[in-house]
FIKOLFI-791426 format. One record per residue (C-alpha): x, y, z; residue in three letters. Coordinates in steps of 0.2 Angstrom, whole numbers. Layout:
// residues N
+-------+-------+-------+--------+
|     u |     v |     w | residu |
+-------+-------+-------+--------+
|     X |     Y |     Z |    ALA |
...
+-------+-------+-------+--------+
//
This chain:
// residues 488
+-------+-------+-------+--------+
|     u |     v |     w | residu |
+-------+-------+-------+--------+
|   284 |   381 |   320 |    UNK |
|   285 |   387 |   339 |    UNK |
|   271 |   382 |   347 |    UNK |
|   262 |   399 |   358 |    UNK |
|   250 |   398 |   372 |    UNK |
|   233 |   405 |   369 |    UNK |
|   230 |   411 |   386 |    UNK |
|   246 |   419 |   393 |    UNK |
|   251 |   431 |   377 |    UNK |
|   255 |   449 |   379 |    UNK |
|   261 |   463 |   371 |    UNK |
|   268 |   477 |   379 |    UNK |
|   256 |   473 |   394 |    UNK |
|   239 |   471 |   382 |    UNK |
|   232 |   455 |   377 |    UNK |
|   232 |   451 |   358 |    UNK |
|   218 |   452 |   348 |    UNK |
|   214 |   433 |   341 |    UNK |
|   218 |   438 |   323 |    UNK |
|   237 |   443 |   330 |    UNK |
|   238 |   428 |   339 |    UNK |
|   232 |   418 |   322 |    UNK |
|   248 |   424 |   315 |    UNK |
|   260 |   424 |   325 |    UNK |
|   260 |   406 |   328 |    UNK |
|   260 |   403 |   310 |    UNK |
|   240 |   399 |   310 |    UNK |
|   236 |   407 |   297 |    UNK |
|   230 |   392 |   289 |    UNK |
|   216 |   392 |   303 |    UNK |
|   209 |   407 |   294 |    UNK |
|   194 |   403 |   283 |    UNK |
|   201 |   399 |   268 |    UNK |
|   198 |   411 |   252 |    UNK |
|   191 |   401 |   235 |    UNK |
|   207 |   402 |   229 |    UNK |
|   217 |   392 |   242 |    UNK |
|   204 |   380 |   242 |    UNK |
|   206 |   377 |   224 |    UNK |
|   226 |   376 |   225 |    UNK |
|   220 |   362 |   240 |    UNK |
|   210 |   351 |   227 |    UNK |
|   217 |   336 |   219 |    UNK |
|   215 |   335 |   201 |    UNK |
|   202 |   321 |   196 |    UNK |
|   208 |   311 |   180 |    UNK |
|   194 |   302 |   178 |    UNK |
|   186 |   312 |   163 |    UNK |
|   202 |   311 |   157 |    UNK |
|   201 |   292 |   157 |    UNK |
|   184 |   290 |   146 |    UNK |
|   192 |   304 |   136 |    UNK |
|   209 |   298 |   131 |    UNK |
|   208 |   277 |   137 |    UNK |
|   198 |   271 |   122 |    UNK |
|   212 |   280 |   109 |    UNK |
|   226 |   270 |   119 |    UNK |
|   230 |   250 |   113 |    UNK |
|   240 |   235 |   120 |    UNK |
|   255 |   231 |   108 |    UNK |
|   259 |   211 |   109 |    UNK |
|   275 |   206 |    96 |    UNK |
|   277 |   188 |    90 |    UNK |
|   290 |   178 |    82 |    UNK |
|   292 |   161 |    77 |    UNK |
|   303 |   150 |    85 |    UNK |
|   303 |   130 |    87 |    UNK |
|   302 |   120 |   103 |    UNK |
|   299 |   102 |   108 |    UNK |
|   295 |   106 |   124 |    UNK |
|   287 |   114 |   135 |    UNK |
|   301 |   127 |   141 |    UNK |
|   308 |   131 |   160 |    UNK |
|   293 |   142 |   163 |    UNK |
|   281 |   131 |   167 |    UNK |
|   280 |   132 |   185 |    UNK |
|   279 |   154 |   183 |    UNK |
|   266 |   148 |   169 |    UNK |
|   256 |   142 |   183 |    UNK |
|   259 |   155 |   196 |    UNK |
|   252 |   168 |   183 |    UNK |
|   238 |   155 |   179 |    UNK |
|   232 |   153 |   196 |    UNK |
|   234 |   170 |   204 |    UNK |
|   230 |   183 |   188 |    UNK |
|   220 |   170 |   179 |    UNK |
|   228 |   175 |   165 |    UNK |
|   242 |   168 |   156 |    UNK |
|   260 |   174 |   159 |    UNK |
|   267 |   186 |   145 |    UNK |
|   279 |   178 |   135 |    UNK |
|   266 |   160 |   138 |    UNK |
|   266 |   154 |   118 |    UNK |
|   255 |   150 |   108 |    UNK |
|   258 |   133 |    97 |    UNK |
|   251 |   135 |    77 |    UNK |
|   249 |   116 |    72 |    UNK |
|   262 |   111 |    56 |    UNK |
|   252 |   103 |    41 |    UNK |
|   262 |    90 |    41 |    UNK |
|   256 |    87 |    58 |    UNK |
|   273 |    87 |    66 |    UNK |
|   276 |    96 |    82 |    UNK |
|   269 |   112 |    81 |    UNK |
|   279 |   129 |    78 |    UNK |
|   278 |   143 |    95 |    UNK |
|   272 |   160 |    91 |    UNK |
|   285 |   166 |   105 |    UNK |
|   281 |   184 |   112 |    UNK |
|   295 |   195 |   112 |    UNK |
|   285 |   208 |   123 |    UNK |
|   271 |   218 |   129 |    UNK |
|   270 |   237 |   126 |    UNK |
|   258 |   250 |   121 |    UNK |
|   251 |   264 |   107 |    UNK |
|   240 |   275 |   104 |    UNK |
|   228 |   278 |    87 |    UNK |
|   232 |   293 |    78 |    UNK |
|   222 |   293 |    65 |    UNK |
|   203 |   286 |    63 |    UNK |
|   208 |   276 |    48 |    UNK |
|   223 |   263 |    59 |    UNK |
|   239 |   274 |    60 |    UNK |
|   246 |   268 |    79 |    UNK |
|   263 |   276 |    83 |    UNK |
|   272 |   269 |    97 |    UNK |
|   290 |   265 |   101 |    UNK |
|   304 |   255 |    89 |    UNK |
|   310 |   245 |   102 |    UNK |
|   292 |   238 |   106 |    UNK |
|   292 |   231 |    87 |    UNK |
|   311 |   229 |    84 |    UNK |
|   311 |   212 |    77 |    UNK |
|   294 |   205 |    80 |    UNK |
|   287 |   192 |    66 |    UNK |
|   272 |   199 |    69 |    UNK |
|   263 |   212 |    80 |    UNK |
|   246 |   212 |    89 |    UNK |
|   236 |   226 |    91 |    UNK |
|   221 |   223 |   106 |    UNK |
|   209 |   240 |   108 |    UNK |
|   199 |   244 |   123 |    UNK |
|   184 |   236 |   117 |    UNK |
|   196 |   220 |   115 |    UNK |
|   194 |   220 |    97 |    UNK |
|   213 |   213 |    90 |    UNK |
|   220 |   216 |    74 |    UNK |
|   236 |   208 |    66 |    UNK |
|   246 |   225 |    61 |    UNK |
|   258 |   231 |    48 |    UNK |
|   274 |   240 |    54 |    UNK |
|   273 |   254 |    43 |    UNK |
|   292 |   263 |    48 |    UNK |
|   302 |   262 |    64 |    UNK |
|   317 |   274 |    67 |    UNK |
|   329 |   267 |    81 |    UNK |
|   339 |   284 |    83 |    UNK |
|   321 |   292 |    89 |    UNK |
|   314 |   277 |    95 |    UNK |
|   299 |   280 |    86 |    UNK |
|   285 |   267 |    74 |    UNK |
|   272 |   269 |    67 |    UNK |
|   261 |   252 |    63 |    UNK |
|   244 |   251 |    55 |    UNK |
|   229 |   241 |    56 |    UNK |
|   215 |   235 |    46 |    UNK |
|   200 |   246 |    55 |    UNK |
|   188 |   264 |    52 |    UNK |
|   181 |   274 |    64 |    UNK |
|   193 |   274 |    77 |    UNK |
|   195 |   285 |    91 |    UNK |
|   212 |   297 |    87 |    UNK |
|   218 |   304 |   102 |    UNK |
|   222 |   325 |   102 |    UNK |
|   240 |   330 |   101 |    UNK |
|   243 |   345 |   115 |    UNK |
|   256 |   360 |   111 |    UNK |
|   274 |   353 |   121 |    UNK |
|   279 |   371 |   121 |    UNK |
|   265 |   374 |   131 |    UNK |
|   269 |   362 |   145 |    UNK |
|   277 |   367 |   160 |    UNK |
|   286 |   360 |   176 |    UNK |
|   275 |   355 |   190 |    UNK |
|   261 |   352 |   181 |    UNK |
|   250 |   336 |   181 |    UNK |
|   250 |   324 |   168 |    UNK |
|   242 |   307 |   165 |    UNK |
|   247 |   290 |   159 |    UNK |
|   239 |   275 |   152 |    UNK |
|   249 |   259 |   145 |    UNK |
|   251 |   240 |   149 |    UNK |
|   266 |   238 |   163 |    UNK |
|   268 |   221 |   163 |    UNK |
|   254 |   216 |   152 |    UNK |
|   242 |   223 |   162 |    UNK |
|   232 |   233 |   149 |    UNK |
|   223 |   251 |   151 |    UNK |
|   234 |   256 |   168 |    UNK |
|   231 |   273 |   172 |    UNK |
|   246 |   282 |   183 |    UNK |
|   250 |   301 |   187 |    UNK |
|   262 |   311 |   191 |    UNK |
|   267 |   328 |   186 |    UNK |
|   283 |   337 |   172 |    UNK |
|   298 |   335 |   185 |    UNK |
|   309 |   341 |   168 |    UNK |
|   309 |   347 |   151 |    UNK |
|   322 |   347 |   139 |    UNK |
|   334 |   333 |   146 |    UNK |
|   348 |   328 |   135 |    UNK |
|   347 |   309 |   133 |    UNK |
|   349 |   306 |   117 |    UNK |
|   355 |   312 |   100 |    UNK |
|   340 |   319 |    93 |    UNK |
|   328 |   320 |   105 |    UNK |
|   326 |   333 |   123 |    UNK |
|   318 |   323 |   134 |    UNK |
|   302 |   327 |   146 |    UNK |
|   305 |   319 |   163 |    UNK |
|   291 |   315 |   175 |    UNK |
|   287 |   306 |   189 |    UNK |
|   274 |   296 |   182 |    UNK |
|   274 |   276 |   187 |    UNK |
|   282 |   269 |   170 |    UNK |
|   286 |   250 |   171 |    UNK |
|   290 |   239 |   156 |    UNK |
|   275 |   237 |   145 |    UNK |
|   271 |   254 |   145 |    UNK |
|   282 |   257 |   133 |    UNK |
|   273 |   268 |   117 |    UNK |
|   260 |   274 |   129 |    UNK |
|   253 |   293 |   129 |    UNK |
|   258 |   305 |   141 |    UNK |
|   244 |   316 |   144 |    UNK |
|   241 |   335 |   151 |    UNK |
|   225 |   339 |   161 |    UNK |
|   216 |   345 |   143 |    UNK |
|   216 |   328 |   136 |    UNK |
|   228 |   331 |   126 |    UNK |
|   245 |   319 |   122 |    UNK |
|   260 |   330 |   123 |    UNK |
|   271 |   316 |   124 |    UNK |
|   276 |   295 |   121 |    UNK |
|   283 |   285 |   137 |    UNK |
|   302 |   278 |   133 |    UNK |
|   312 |   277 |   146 |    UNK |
|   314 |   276 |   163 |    UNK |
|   329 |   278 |   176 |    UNK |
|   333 |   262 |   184 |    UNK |
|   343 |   253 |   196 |    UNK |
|   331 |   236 |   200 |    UNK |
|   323 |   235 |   180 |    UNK |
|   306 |   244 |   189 |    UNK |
|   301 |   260 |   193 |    UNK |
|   312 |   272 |   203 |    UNK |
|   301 |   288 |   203 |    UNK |
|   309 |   295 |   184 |    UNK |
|   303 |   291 |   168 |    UNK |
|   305 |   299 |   151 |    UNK |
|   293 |   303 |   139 |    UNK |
|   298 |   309 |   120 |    UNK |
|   290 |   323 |   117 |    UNK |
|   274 |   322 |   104 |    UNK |
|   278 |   335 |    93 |    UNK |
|   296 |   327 |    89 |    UNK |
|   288 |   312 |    88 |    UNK |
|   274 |   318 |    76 |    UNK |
|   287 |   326 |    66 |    UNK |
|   296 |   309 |    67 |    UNK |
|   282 |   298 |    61 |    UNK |
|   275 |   309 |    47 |    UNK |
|   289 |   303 |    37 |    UNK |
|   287 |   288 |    43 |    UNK |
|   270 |   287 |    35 |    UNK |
|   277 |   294 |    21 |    UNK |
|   290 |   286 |    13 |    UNK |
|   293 |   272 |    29 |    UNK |
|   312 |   280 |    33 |    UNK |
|   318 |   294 |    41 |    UNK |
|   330 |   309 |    32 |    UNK |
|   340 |   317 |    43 |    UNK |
|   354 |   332 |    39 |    UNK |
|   372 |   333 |    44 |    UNK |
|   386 |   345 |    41 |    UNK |
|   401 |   332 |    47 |    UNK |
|   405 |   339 |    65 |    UNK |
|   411 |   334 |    79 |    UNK |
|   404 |   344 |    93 |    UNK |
|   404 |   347 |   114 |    UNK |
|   398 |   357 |   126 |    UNK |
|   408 |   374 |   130 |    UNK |
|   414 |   372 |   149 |    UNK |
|   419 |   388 |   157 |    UNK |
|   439 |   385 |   156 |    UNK |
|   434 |   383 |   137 |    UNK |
|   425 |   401 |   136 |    UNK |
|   437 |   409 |   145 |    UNK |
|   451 |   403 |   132 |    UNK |
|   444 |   409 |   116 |    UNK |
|   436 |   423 |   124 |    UNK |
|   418 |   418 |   123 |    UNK |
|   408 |   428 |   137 |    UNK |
|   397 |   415 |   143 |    UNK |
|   400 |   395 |   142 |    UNK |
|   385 |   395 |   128 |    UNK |
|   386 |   384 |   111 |    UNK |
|   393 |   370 |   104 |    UNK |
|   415 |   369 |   104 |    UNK |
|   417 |   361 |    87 |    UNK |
|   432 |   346 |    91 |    UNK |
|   435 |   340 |    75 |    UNK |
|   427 |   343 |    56 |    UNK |
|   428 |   328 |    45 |    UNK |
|   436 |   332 |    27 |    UNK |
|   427 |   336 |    16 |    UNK |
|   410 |   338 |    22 |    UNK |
|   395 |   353 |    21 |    UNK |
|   405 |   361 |    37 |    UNK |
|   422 |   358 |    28 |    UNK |
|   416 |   367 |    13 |    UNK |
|   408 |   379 |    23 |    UNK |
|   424 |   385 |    32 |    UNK |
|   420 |   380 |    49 |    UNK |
|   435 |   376 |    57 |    UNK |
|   439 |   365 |    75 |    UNK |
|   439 |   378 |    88 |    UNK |
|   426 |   385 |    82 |    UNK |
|   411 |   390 |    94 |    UNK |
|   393 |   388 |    85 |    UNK |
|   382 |   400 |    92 |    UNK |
|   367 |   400 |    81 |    UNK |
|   360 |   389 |    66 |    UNK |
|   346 |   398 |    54 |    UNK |
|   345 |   410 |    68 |    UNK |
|   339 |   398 |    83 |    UNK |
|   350 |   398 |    98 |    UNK |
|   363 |   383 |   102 |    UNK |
|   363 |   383 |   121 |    UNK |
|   370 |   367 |   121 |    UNK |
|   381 |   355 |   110 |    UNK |
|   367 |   344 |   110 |    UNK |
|   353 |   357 |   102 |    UNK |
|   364 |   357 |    87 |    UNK |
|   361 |   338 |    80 |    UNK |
|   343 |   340 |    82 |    UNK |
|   339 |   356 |    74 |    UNK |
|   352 |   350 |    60 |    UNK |
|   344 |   332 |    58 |    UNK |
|   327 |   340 |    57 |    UNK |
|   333 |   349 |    43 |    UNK |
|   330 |   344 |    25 |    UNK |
|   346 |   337 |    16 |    UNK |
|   351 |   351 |     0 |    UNK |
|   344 |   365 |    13 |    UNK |
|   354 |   380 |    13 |    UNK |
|   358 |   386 |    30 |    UNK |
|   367 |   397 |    41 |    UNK |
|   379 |   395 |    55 |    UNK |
|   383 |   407 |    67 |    UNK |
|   401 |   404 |    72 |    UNK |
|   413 |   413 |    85 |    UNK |
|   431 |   413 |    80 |    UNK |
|   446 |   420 |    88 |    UNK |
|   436 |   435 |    98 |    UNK |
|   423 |   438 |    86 |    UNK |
|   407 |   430 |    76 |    UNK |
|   405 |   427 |    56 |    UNK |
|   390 |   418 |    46 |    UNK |
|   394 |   404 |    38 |    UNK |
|   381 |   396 |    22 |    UNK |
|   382 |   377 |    23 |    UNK |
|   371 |   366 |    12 |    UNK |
|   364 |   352 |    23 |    UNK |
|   370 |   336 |    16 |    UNK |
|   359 |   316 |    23 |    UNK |
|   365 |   308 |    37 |    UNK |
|   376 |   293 |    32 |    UNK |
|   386 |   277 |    41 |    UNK |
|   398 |   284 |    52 |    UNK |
|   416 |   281 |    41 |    UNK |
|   431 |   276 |    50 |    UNK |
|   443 |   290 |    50 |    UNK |
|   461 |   286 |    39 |    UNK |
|   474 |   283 |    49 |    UNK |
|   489 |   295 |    45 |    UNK |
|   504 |   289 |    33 |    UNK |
|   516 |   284 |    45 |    UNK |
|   537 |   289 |    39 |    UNK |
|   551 |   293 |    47 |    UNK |
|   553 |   309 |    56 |    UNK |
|   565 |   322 |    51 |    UNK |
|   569 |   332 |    66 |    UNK |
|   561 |   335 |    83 |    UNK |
|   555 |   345 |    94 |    UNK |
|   547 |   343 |   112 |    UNK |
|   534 |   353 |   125 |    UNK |
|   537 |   344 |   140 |    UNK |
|   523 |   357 |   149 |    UNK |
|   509 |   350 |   135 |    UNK |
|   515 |   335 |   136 |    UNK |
|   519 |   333 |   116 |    UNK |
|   533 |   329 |   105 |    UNK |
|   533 |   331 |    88 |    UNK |
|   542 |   332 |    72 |    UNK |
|   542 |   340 |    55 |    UNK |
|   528 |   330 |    42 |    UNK |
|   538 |   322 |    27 |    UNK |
|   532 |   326 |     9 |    UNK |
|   525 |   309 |     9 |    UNK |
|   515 |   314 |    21 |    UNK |
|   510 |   331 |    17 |    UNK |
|   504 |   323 |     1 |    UNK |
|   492 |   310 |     9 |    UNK |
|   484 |   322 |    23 |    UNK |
|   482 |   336 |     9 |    UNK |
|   492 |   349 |    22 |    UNK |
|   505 |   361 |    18 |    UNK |
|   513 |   362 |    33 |    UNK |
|   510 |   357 |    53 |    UNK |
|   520 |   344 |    63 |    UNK |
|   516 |   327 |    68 |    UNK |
|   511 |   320 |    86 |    UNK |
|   527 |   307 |    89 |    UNK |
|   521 |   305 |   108 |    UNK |
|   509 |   310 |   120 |    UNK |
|   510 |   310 |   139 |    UNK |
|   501 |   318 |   155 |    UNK |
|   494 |   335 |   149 |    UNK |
|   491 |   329 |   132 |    UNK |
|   484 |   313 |   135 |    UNK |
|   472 |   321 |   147 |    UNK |
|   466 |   332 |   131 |    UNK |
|   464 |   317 |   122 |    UNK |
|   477 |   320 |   108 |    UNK |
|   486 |   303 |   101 |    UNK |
|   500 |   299 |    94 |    UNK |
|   499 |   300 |    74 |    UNK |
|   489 |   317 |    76 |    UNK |
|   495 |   332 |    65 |    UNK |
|   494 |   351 |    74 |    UNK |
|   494 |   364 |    63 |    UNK |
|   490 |   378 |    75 |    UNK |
|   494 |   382 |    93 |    UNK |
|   486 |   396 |   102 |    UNK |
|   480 |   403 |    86 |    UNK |
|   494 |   404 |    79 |    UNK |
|   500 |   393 |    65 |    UNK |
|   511 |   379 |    65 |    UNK |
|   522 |   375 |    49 |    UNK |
|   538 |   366 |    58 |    UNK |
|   545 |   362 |    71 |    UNK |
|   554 |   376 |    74 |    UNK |
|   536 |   388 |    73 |    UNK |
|   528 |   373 |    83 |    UNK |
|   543 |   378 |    99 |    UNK |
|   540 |   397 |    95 |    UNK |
|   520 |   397 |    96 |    UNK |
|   522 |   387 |   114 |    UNK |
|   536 |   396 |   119 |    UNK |
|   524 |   411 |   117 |    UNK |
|   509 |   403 |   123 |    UNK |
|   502 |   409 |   140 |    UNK |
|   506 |   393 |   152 |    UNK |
|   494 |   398 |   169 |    UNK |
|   480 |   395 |   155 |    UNK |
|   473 |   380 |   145 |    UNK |
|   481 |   380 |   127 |    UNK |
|   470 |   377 |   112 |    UNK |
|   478 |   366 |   100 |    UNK |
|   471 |   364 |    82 |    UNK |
|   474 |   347 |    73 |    UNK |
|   472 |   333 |    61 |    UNK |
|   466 |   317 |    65 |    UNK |
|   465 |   305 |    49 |    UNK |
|   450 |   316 |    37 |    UNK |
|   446 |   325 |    53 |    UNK |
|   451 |   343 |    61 |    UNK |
|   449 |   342 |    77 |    UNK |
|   451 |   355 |    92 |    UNK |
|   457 |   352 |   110 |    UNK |
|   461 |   362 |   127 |    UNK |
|   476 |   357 |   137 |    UNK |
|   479 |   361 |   152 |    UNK |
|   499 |   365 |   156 |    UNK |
|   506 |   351 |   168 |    UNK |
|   517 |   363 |   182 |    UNK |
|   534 |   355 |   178 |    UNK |
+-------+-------+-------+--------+
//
């Protein structure tokens, strides 16, 4: 800001008044201030938030057996914690004597993290990395009560358990409407970083909605997350948990002003089955899905990059029966918006398996409804690799990078196909696309490929200065990809 002298102003040859000179030196801010810029100036105070949320939040300690006859290469950061915290040092064992009075078993802990009580009867949900293979798990309140718990369900693709202990009348904490929250506004969170139980830090939404995962959207924040906090809540300025601490970006394995947070009503939704049945049931319709880049848009004629580009359909399954093909651009499913690839898994796997439910597809210039029964999610199978035969004849597309020949009856027979032409070699512009050898096309440019001879026709037709779509099979999968022609 330019700095004005009080005394020497003028304006066509009359001295300002004091307000004009206020102003145009940018000191507005000298101005007495209104209530309501003195209210944007105030700090928010957390702690009624504190006494409201704190005694609802628990230190998670997990346990497992392990035998030693000694006493570990710890000892001398044993004593540091010892002498400087007073305390022991997390991970410091605790030896259970043997009946037979032999040396003595270690309850080894595998880590530190944190909950929170959901319901006044012992429900605690926290994350399933904090419990993952732990002999036993440690629940310590606020008052300092512990209680040996019972892992009730953990589900690794969410990160999500719930564990329960043996107590009434505890405090439950309130769960906040995540739809509600918005970016820049303050939030609250208590945990044990490092063991170091009921540690209040704040910060404010920096995100919402960040694709890190699978199934789950993300909240980011700039709350102080550290190791230990993990399966703490994230709290808005009503008291209110609106999300569970997870992750954090890191570079050093500490704090570097980004954390993650899953948001509560995923995680509800998450841990109601858990408490339920103690497993998770997810839907899948056997896709293979990515986001539609611009390039992409442009090539099937989509007006905007929105949706989710279908690369490959695995044989056989609900999509397969449904008629979605790869190349296909999934717009909407039950009538909810697919802005990106990744909203489509989690509206999909928070579906019930044997739902019937619609797909919103755009196909060659236009959009068509699909029904598609929602079948349970399964191990991932290994795709079939292709009979392999001897070519009859040959065909090359130097500018695609491909060359192919016609399928043999063998072959036709094994991949279920009455037609297309088989991938003998890829290079450059190909490769790039990701396509293999092995592959079957059955289409280029929307046009279908029965031999090589159509396979020549439908590139020698194909518009080279843009990317050419190519539909083809890859063992039980029809898969879709983009290649952009090399200039020679």
């Amino acid at each position: 800001m330019r700095r004005i002298g009080w005394d020497r102003m003028r304006a066509g040859g009359g001295a300002l008044t004091l307000a004009a000179t206020l102003l145009l030196a940018g000191g507005a801010a000298l101005l007495p201030a209104t209530p309501a810029m003195a209210q944007a100036r105030v700090l928010p105070d957390f702690t009624d938030l504190v006494d409201q949320v704190g005694p609802s939040v628990v230190n998670i300690r997990t346990l497992e057996k392990v035998s030693s006859d000694s006493d570990g290469p710890d000892a001398d950061m044993q004593e540091f914690f010892r002498r400087f915290f007073g305390v022991p040092m997390p991970g410091t064992p605790r030896r259970a004597p043997r009946p037979n009075g032999g040396q003595p078993d270690e309850e080894q802990p595998r880590g530190v993290g944190s909950g929170f009580i959901l319901t006044p009867d012992g429900y605690i949900m926290t994350n399933a990395h904090v419990v993952d293979g732990a002999d036993e798990v440690m629940v310590t309140l606020t008052d300092k009560r512990e209680f040996k718990a019972k892992i009730i369900g953990a589900d690794k693709r969410s990160d999500i358990a719930v564990v329960k202990i043996n107590a009434t009348g505890l405090p439950a904490v309130k769960i906040g409407d995540v739809s509600k929250l918005k970016v820049g506004e303050w939030v609250m969170a208590i945990g044990s970083p490092f063991g170091l139980d009921n540690t209040v830090t704040a910060g404010i939404v920096s995100a919402k909605q960040r694709d890190t995962g699978d199934y789950l959207p993300l909240i980011q924040t700039d709350v102080a997350i550290n190791p230990g906090n993990s399966g703490g809540p994230l709290i808005n300025m009503r008291g209110e948990v609106v999300g569970m601490n997870s992750q954090i970006y890191s570079r050093s394995g500490g704090f570097m002003g980004i954390s993650f947070a899953i948001p509560i009503d995923e995680a509800k939704r998450v841990a109601d089955q858990l408490r339920a049945s103690g497993h998770v049931t997810r839907g899948r319709i056997g896709v293979q899905i990515e986001d539609v880049r611009k390039d992409v848009a442009d090539s099937v004629g989509l007006p905007k990059p929105t949706g989710a580009l279908v690369r490959g359909v695995e044989n056989g399954s609900p999509a397969d029966k449904a008629g979605v093909q790869a190349g296909d651009v999934i717009l909407r499913f039950d009538g909810k918006t697919i802005d990106r690839a990744s909203d489509l898994p989690r509206l999909v796997g928070d579906t019930k398996p044997g739902t019937r439910s619609t797909l919103t597809v755009f196909r060659r210039g236009a959009t068509k409804d699909l029904g598609v029964t929602i079948a349970e999610i399964e191990s991932d199978q290994a795709a079939k690799a292709p009979a392999r035969a001897k070519p009859q004849s040959g065909g090359a597309a130097p500018s695609l990078g491909l060359s192919v020949s016609d399928l043999t009856d063998e072959q036709k027979h094994d991949l279920k196909l009455s037609s297309g032409v088989r991938v003998d070699a890829v290079s450059q512009a190909a490769q790039r696309a990701g396509m293999r050898q092995g592959d079957v096309i059955v289409a280029i440019a929307n046009t279908q490929v029965g031999n090589v001879k159509e396979f020549e026709a439908a590139v020698a037709k194909a518009d080279k200065s843009k990317p050419v779509g190519v539909m083809f099979r890859r063992g039980d999968w029809a898969q879709y990809a983009l290649i952009h022609p090399s200039s020679r």
